[in-house]
N, C-alpha and C positions, 0 to 999 in steps of 0.2 A: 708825211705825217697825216694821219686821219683824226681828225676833227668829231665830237660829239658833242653838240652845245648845249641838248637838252635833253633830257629823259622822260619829259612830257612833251606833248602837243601844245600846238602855238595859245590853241584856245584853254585847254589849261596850264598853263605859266604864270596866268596871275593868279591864279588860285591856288596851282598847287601846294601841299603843306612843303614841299621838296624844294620848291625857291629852282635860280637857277645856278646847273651842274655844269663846270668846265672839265670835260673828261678827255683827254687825245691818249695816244699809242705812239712811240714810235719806236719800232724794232719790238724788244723784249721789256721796254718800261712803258709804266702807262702813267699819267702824270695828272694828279689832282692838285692845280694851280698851281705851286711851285717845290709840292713832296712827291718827290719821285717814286714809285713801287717797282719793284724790278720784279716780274715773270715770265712766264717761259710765253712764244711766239704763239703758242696754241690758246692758252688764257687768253691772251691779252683779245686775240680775234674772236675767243668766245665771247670777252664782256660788250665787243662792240655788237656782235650780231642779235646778244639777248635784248642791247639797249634800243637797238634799230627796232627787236619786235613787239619792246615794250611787253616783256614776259621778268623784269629785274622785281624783287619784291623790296623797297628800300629802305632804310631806319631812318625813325626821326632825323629833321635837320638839325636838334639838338648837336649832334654826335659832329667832330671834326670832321676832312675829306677824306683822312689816310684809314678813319674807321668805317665809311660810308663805302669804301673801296672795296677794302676788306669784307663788309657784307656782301657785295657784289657778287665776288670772286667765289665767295662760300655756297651763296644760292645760285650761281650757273652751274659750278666746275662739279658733278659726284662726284660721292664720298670712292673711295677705294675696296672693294667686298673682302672680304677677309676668307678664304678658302683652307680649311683644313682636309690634310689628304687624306682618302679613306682608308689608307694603312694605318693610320695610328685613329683612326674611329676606332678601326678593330679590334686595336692591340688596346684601347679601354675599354670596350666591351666586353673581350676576352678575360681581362683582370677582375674587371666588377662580377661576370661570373665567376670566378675561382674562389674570390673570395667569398662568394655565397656559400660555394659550395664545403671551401671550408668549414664556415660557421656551423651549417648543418649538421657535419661529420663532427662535428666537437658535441655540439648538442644532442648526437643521436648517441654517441658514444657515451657519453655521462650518462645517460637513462639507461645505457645499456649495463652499465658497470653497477650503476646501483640496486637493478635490479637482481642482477648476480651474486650480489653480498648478501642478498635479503635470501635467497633461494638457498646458498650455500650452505650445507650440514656444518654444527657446531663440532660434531663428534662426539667421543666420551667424555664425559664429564667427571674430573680428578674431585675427590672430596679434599683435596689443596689448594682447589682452584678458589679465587675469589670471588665472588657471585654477586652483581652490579642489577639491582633490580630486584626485581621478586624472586623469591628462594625456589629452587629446583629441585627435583629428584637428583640427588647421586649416589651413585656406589662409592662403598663403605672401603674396598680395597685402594692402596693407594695405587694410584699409575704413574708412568714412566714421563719425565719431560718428555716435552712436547720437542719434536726432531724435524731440523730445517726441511725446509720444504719448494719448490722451484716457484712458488706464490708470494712466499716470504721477499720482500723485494725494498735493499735498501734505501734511501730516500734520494734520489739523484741528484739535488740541492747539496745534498752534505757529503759527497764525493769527493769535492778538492780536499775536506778536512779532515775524514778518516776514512783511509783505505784498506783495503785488504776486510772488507765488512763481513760476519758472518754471522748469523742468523741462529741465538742460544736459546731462545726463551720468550713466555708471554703470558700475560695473565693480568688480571684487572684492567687500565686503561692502556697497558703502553707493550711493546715489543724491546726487548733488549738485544741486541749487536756486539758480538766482540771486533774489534776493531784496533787499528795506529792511527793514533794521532799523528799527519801529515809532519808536524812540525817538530815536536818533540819524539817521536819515535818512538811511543811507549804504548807499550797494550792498554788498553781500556774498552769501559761497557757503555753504551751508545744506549739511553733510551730513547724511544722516540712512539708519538699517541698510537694507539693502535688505529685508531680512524682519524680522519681531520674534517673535522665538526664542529660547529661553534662549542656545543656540550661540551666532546672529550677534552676540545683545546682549552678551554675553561678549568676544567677541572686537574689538566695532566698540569697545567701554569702556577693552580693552585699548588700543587702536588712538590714542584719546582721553590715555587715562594716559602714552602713550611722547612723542606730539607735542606733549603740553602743554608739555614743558618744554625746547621746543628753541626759541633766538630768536635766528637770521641773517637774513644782508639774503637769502641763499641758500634759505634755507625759507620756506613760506607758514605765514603769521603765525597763528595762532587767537586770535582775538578772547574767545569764551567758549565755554563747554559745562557740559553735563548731562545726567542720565539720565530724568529728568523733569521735564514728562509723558511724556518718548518720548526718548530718546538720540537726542542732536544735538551738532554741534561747529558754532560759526560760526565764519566764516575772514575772512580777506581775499579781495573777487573780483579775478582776475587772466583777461580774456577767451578770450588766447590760448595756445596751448602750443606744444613743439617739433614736434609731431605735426602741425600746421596748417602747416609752414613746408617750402620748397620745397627738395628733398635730390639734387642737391651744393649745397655752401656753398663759399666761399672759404676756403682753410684758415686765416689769421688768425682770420676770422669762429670755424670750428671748434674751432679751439685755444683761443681765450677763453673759449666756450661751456663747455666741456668744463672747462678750468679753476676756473670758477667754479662749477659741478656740483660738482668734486670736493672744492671747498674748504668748500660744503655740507656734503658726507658728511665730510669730515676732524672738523669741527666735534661733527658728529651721534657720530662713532667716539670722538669725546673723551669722550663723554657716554654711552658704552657700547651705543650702539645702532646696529643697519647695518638698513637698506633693505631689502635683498631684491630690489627688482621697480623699478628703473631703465629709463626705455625713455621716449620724446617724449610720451607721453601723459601719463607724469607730471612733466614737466620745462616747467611753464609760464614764459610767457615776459614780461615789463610792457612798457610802452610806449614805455620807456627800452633794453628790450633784454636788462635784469636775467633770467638764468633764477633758477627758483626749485621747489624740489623739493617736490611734494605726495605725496599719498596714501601716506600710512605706515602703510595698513594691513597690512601684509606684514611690517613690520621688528618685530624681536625685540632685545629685549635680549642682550648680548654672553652672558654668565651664564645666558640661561634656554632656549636652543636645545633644550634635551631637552623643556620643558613645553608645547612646541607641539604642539595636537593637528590641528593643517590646513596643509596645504602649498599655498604659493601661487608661483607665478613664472607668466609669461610667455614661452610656451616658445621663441621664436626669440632671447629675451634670455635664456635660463638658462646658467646657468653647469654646468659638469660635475658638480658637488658636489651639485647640487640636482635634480637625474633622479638621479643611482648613488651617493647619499650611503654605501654600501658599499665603492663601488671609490675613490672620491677624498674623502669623507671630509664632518665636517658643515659644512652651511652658516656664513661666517662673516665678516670683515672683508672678506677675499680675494674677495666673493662681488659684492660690488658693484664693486672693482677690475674686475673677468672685464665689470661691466655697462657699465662707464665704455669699455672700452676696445670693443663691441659698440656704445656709441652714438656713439663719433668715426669709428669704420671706415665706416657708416650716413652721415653726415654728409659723408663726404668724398665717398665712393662714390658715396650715393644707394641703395643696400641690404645688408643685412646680412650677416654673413661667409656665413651655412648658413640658405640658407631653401627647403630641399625640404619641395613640401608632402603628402608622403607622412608620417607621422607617427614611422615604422621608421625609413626613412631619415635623417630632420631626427636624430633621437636617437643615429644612428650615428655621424652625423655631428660631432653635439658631443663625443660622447663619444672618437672615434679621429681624426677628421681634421685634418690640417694647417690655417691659417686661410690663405685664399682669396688669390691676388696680386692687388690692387685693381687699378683702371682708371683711377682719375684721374691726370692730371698735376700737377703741382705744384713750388712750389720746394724742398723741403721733407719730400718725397716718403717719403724714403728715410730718412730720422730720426724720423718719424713712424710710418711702418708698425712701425719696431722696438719703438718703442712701445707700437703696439697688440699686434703677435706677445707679447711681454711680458705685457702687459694676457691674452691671452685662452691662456694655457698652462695643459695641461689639470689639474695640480695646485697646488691654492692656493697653495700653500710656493715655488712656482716664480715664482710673481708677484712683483709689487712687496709689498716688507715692510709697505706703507702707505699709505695714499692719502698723505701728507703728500711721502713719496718720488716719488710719480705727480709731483705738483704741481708737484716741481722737474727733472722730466725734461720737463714741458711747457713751464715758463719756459724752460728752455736754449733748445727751439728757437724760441719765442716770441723772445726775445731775439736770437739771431742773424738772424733775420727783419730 
């Protein structure tokens, strides 16, 4: 057994703050008075050698033996290095780049894509089309829907839920899809925002929030909606519209049409919300004959005409109110009355009261000119046009007080028919 009496010197023992340490070894324990510490044979001979060179740095003598030991032990023996092997340095260096290099490509991408929207030709401009912003030149002929295209690209989010996606349509904020519903099996029409924008998503939500809770045989039905993954409404598909259908009509044919349009909007005006943007392209049509008013992206609640922040109509269907809402006042009930009576004149005619396709012109025209003496013959002729003169007067207050009163100045002549 090796023996250590003191970890000072003779001459400091009475002084030391350390007092005196009975330290011995023998084998693999080393023994502070009578608590044993059991270590390996290499310890034990390091604490004696560090004690012999008076290199121990020691804790208060407050502290018991078996914690004074344990100092010992900790200030001779190093710590252990810790060695990471430089393959996997690599294999994180390697990852922390990739993933830079990711982020870049996302980031270069998205400026890249958006710059691309911005530069992309709108094309021809339909006088169908809905006009979101300042009004444009357009030509006065109609033109042809708009025909899918390998750009058109359905939303990959809404894949599990309607398959078979294809690509009908688009105008104002949103793009429509005929599509099956994954679950039920049945064709339907898939809106979804034309852009996804804080804007359009706002507005396409709004657009979602007014139609949800409209349900005539006169309006297209919404099946359901959400804003996610990606704001979408699904509807009922209805193939054809009034816009596909060959213009003059028979005026019975006209007068029912037109009837049944209005007795839509009556319904929709009971329920505090008007249209706006009336015209064949939103006036689909069923297999029965039924029309049925879509795309209510345009309509505003009666009450909230001031919180719009985007104007929308269709300029050869606008109404006065909506080009010089200064001179004739804001948009409102009256405003689709002016649309009702711009789609029988269309219908009976075969074109609309003012379609110069000068842009001045067309504008001057809505805003000062008398409405146009039609060409068709009929029986009926002459009770009908007063109608529409009525329908398209250039201050709303002048019109009919209500589509409800429309309704029964079309039965009278429907009736004597």
């Amino acid at each position: 057994m090796m023996q250590v009496q003191s970890l000072a010197t003779a001459e400091d023992r009475g002084t030391s703050p350390y007092g005196y340490l009975g330290i011995s070894v023998q084998g693999s324990t080393v023994m502070t008075g009578s608590m044993p510490v059991t270590y390996g044979p290499d310890t034990a001979a390091t604490v004696i050698k560090a004690a012999q060179e008076k290199t121990l740095t020691l804790p208060p003598v407050r502290q018991n033996r078996t914690a004074l030991l344990q100092a010992v032990v900790k200030s001779v023996i190093p710590r252990p290095m810790i060695a990471i092997p430089v393959f996997w340095l690599l294999v994180l260096f390697g990852s922390a780049c990739a993933g830079l290099c990711a982020l870049l490509y996302v980031l270069i991408r998205g400026r890249y894509a958006a710059a691309s929207r911005k530069k992309r030709p709108d094309g021809d401009a339909s006088r169908n089309k809905t006009v979101i912003g300042p009004v444009s030149d357009a030509p006065a002929s109609r033109a042809k829907k708009e025909q899918q295209g390998p750009a058109v690209q359905f939303p990959p989010s809404l894949e599990k839920r309607f398959i078979h996606a294809e690509f009908i349509g688009e105008g104002g904020l949103g793009r429509v899809f005929r599509a099956q519903n994954a679950k039920t099996k049945k064709t339907v029409a898939v809106k979804v925002p034309i852009r996804f924008d804080d804007v359009t998503g706002t507005h396409f939500s709004r657009d979602i929030f007014l139609w949800q809770g409209l349900h005539h045989k006169n309006i297209l039905e919404i099946f359901s909606y959400n804003i996610l993954p990606v704001p979408y409404v699904e509807m009922e598909y209805v193939p054809s519209s009034l816009a596909d259908m060959h213009f003059p009509v028979p005026e019975d044919q006209a007068l029912a049409l037109t009837r049944d349009v209005a007795a839509g909007l009556a319904y929709a005006h009971g329920k505090g919300i008007i249209h706006r943007d009336i015209k064949p392209d939103n006036i689909l049509i069923t297999a029965d004959g039924t029309p049925k008013i879509t795309d209510w992206g345009m309509a505003r609640a009666i009450d909230d005409m001031r919180k719009s922040s985007m104007i929308g109509f269709s300029p050869v269907y606008a109404a006065p109110e909506q080009i010089a809402p200064k001179m004739y006042g804001t948009p409102g009930p009256g405003t689709d009355i002016y649309q009702i009576g711009v789609l029988l004149y269309e219908m009976l005619n075969g074109n609309v009261p003012f379609e110069d396709g000068d842009l001045h012109n067309l504008t001057q025209a809505l805003l000062y000119d008398k409405v146009p003496q039609p060409s068709w013959e009929g029986t009926h002729k002459k009770e009908i046009f007063a109608i529409i003169e009525k329908c398209l007067r250039k201050r709303p207050e002048e019109r009919y007080d209500s589509v409800a009163s429309l309704i029964e100045a079309l039965e009278s002549v429907h009736t004597r028919g």
